[in-house]
C-alpha positions as CSV (number, residue, x, y, z in Angstrom):
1,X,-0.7,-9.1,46.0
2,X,-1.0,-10.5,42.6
3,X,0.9,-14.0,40.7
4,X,1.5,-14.1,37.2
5,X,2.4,-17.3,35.6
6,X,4.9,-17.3,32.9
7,X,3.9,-19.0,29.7
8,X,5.2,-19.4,26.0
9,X,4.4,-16.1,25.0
10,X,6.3,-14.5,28.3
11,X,9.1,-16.6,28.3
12,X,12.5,-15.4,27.3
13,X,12.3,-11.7,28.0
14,X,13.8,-9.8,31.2
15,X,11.6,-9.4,34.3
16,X,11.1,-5.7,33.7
17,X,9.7,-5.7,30.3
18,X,7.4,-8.6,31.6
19,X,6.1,-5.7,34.1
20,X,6.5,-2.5,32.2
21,X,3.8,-4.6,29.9
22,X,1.9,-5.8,32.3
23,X,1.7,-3.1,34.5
24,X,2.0,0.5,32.8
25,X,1.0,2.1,35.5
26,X,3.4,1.1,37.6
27,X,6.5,4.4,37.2
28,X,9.8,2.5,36.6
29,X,11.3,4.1,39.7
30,X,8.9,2.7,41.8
31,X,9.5,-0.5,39.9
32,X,12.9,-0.7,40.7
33,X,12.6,0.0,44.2
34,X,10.2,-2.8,44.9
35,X,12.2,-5.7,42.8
36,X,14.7,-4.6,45.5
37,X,12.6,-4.1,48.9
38,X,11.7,-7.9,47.2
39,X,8.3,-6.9,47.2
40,X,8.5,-8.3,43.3
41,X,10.0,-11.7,43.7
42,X,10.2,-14.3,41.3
43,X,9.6,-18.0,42.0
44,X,9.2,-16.8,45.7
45,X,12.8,-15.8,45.7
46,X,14.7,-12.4,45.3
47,X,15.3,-11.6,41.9
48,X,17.2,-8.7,39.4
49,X,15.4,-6.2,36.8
50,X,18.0,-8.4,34.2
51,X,16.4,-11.9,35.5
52,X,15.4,-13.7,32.5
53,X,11.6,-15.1,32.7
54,X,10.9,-18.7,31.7
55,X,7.9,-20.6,31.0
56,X,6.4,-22.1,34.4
57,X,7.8,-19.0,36.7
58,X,5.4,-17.6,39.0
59,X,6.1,-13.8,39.6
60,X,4.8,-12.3,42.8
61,X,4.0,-8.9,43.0
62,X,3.5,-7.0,46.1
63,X,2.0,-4.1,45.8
64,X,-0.8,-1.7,45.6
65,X,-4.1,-2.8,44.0
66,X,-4.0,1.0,42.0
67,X,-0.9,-0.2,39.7
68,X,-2.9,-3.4,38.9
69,X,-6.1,-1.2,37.1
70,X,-6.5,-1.5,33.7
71,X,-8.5,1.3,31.8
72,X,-10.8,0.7,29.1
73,X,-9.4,-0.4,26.4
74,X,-9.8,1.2,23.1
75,X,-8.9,-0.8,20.2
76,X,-7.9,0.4,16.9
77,X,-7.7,-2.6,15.2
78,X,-11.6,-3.2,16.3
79,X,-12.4,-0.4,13.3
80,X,-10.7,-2.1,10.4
81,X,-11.6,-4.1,7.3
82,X,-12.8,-7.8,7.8
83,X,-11.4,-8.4,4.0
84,X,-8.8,-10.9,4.6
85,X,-7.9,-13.3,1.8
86,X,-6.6,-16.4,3.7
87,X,-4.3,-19.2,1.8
88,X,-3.6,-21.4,4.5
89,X,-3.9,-21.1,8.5
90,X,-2.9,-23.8,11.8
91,X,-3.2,-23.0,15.2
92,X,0.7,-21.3,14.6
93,X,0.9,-19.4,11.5
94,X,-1.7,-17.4,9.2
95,X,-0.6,-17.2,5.3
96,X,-2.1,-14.2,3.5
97,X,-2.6,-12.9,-0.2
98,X,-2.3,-8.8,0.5
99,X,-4.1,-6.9,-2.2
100,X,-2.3,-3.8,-3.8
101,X,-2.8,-0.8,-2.1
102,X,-3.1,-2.4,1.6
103,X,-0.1,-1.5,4.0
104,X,1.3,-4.3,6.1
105,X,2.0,-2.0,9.0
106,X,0.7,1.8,10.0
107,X,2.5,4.7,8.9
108,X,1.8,7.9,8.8
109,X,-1.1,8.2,6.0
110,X,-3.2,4.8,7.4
111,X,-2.9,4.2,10.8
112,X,-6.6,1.7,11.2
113,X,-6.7,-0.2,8.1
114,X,-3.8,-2.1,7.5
115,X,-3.2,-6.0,7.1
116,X,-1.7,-6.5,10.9
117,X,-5.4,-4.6,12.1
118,X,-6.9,-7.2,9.9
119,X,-5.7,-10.1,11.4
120,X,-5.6,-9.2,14.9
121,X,-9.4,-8.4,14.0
122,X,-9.9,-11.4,12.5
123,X,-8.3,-13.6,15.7
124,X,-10.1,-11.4,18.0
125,X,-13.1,-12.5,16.5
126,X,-12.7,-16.0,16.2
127,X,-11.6,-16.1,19.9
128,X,-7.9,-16.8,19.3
129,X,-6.8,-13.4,20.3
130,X,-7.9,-11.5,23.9
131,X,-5.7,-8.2,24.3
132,X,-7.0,-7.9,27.3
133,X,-5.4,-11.0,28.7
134,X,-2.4,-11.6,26.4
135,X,-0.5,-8.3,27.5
136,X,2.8,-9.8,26.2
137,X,2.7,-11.2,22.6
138,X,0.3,-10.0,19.7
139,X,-0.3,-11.5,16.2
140,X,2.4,-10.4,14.0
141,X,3.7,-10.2,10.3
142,X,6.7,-12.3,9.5
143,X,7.2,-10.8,6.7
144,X,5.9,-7.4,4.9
145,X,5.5,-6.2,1.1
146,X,5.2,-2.9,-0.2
147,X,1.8,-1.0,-0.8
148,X,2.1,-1.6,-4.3
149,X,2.8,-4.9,-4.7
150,X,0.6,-7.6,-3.7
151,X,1.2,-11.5,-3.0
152,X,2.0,-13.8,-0.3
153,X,2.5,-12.0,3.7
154,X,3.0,-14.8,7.1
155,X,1.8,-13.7,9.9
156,X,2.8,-15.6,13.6
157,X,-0.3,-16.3,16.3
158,X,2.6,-16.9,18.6
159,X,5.7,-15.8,20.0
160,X,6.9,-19.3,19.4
161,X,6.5,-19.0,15.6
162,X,7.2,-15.4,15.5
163,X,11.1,-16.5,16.8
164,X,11.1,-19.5,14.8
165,X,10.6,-18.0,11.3
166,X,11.9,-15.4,12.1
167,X,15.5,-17.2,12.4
168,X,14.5,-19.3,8.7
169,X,13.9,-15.9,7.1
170,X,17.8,-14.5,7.9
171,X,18.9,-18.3,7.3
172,X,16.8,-18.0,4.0
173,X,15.5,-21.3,4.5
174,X,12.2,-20.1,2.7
175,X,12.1,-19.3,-1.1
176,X,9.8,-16.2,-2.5
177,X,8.8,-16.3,-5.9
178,X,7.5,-13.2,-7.8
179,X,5.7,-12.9,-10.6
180,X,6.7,-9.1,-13.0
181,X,6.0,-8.0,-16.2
182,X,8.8,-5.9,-17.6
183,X,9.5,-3.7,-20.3
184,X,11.7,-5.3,-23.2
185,X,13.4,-8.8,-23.0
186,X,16.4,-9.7,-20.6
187,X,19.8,-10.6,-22.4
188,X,18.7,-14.1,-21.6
189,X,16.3,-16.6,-20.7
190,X,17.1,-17.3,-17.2
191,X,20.2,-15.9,-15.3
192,X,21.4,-15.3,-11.6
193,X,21.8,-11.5,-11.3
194,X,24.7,-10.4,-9.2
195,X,25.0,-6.6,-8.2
196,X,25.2,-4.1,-5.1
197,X,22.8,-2.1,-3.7
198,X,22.4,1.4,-1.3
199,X,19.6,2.5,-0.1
200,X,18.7,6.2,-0.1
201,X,17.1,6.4,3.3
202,X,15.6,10.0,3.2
203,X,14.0,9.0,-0.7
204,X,13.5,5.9,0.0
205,X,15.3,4.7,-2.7
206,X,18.1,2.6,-4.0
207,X,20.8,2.2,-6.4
208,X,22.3,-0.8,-7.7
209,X,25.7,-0.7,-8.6
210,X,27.9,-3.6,-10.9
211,X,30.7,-3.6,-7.9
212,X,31.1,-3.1,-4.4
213,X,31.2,0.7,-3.5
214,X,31.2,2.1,0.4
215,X,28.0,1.5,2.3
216,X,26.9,-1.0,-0.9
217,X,25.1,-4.4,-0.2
218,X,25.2,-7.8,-2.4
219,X,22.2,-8.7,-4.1
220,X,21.0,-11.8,-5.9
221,X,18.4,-11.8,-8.0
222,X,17.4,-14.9,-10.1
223,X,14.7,-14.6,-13.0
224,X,13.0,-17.0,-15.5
225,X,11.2,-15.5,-18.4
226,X,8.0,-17.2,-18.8
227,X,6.8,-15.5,-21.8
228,X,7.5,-12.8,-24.1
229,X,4.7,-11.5,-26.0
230,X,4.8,-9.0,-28.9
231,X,1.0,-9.0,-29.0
232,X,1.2,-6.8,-26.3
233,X,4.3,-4.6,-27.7
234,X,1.8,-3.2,-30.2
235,X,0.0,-1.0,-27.7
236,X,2.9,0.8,-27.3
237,X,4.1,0.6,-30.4
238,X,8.1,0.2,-29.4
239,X,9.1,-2.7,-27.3
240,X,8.1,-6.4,-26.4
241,X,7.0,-7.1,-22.7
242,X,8.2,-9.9,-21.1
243,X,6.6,-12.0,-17.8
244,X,9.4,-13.4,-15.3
245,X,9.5,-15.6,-12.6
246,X,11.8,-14.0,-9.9
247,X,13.2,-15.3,-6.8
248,X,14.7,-13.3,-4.5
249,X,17.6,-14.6,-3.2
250,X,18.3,-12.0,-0.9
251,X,15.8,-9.8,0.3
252,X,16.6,-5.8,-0.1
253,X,14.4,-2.7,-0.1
254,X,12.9,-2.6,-3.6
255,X,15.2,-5.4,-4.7
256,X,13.5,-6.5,-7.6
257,X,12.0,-3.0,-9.5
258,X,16.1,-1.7,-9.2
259,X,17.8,-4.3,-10.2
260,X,15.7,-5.4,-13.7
261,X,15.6,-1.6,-14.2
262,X,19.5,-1.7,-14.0
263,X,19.4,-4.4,-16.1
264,X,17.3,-2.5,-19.1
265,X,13.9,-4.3,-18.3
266,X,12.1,-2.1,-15.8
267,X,8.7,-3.1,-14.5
268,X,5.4,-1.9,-16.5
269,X,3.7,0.5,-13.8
270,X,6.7,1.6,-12.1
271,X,7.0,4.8,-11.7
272,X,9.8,5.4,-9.6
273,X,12.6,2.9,-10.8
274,X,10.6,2.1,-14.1
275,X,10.2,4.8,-17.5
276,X,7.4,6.6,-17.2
277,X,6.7,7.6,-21.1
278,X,6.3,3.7,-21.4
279,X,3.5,3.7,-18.8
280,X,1.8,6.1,-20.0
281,X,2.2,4.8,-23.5
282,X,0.9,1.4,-22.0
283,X,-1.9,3.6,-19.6
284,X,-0.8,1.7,-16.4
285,X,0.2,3.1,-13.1
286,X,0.3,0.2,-10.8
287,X,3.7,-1.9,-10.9
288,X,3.0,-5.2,-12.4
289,X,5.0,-7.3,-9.6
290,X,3.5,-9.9,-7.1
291,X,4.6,-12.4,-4.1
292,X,3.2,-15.3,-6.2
293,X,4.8,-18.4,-4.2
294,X,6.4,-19.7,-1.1
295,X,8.0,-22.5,-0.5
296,X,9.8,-24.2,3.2
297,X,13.1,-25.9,3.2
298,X,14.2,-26.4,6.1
299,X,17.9,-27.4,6.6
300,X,17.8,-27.2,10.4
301,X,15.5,-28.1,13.3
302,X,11.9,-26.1,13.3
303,X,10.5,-27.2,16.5
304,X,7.0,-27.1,16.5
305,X,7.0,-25.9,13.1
306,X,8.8,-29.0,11.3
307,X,5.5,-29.8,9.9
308,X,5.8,-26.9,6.9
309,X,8.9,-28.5,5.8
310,X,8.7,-29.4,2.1
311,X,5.2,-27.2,1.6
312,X,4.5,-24.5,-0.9
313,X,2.0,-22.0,-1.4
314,X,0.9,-20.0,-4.2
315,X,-1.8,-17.5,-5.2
316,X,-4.3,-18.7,-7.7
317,X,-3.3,-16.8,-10.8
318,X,-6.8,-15.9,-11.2
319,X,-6.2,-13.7,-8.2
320,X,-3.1,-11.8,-9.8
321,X,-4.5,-8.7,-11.2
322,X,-2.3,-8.1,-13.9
323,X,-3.1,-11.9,-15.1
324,X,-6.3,-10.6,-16.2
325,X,-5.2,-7.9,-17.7
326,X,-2.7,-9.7,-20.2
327,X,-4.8,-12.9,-20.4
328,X,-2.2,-14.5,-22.9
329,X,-0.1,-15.0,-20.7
């Protein structure tokens, strides 16, 4: 017979998740089968697979000492980088500067190195994170950027913070600023772009349309031109190249690259919404594009989190690659 007591990182999930991930040995049949011989009983009392777990419950399990054996663990995250560029970090939350070419999550060309490896690495090491005994919630991203951009990526050291940001993300309760360099010079100076959207899910690619058309999603897209600089036009000869301040104001795949090359002023380095002649003409290949600020505004109740309200973060613009490489700007 073994106990488990249910704490913040357990709570709120049915009782047979909380086994299945505690005891993967265990086959689900026979599972079931003892949750109703109550030989798994919760609180000392019968219980249902549906019963939801809260924090304080004791689950009892009755049953063989086999299902409880663990084997050795084998850790991929164990092999990844240590390169980690912290900008802030609490006992709840972890805020990140991801470098190009990093992955937030695994897919099928990087499955080890990857910015979630990093940090559960990094935790691991400092003690804040012990696999072996925290079978139910790992460190996770809040949010995630594209390979090729760079900038700003949350990640949650708890299931707490995981839920709670989570819910300010949808209720967009944060603002994310970007930092792009495009080709040409938007219409105007500053302006609230209003289009829809469709992703191409076997390309993975969108299109922006000027009106709503089946399967089409709103976007928003505000931008700021910082500067324009035809200093820089003259290496290619043809066009000026303007640096904007974006914030997304809704948060699609690839929202920004479509919708300023929609607009006439695709990003320098993108090759797949952007022109390539005027990459090549420039000799970039990276998109110039990166998650430059974040800032909290809470309008409802954060819980243990109420302490971000009203703080921003922002990478150093020395650390923005592409601000070295146009140092006028």
């Amino acid at each position: 017979m073994k106990s488990f007591i249910i704490t913040e990182n357990s709570a709120n999930q049915r009782l047979d998740k909380f086994i299945t991930k505690n005891l993967p040995n265990l086959p689900q049949s026979l599972m079931y089968k003892y949750i109703r011989l109550k030989r798994i009983k919760v609180n000392n009392k019968r219980t249902e697979i549906s019963t939801r777990l809260n924090v304080g419950d004791v689950v009892d399990m009755y049953i063989n000492d086999e299902f409880f054996e663990k084997a050795d663990p084998h850790y991929d995250f164990l092999h990844a980088s240590k390169d980690l560029d912290i900008l802030y970090e609490d006992e709840n939350l972890l805020i990140l500067n991801k470098k190009v070419g990093l992955l937030s999550h695994p897919d099928d060309t990087e499955y080890v190195d990857t910015l979630i490896s990093r940090v559960k690495l990094y935790l691991y090491e400092k003690g804040e994170y012990n696999p072996d005994s925290e079978q139910v919630f790992t460190p996770a991203l809040i949010n995630r950027i594209d390979r090729n951009t760079g900038g700003i990526v949350m990640a949650a050291k708890n299931a707490e913070t995981l839920r709670i940001m989570n819910q300010k993300v949808k209720d967009r309760e944060l603002h994310k600023f970007y930092l792009c360099v495009v080709h040409g010079m938007p219409a105007k100076d500053e302006d609230l772009l209003v289009d829809y959207l469709i992703k191409d899910e076997e390309k993975n690619q969108v299109k922006v349309f000027d009106r709503q058309v089946p399967g089409s999603k709103e976007i928003r897209t505000y931008y700021r031109v910082l500067k324009t600089d035809k200093v820089l036009a003259e290496r290619s000869g043809k066009r000026n190249i303007s640096l904007l301040e974006v914030e997304l104001l809704t948060g699609r795949t690839h929202q920004i690259r479509a919708h300023m090359a929609y607009v006439g002023c695709p990003l320098v380095g993108d090759g797949k919404y952007g022109s390539n002649a005027l990459n090549k003409e420039l000799g970039y290949k990276k998109q110039f594009l990166y998650s430059y600020k974040l800032q909290f505004d809470f309008t409802t109740d954060a819980s243990i989190l109420e302490y971000l309200n009203g703080k921003e973060f922002s990478v150093p613009i020395d650390d923005i690659w592409f601000a070295r490489e146009f140092p006028n700007f």
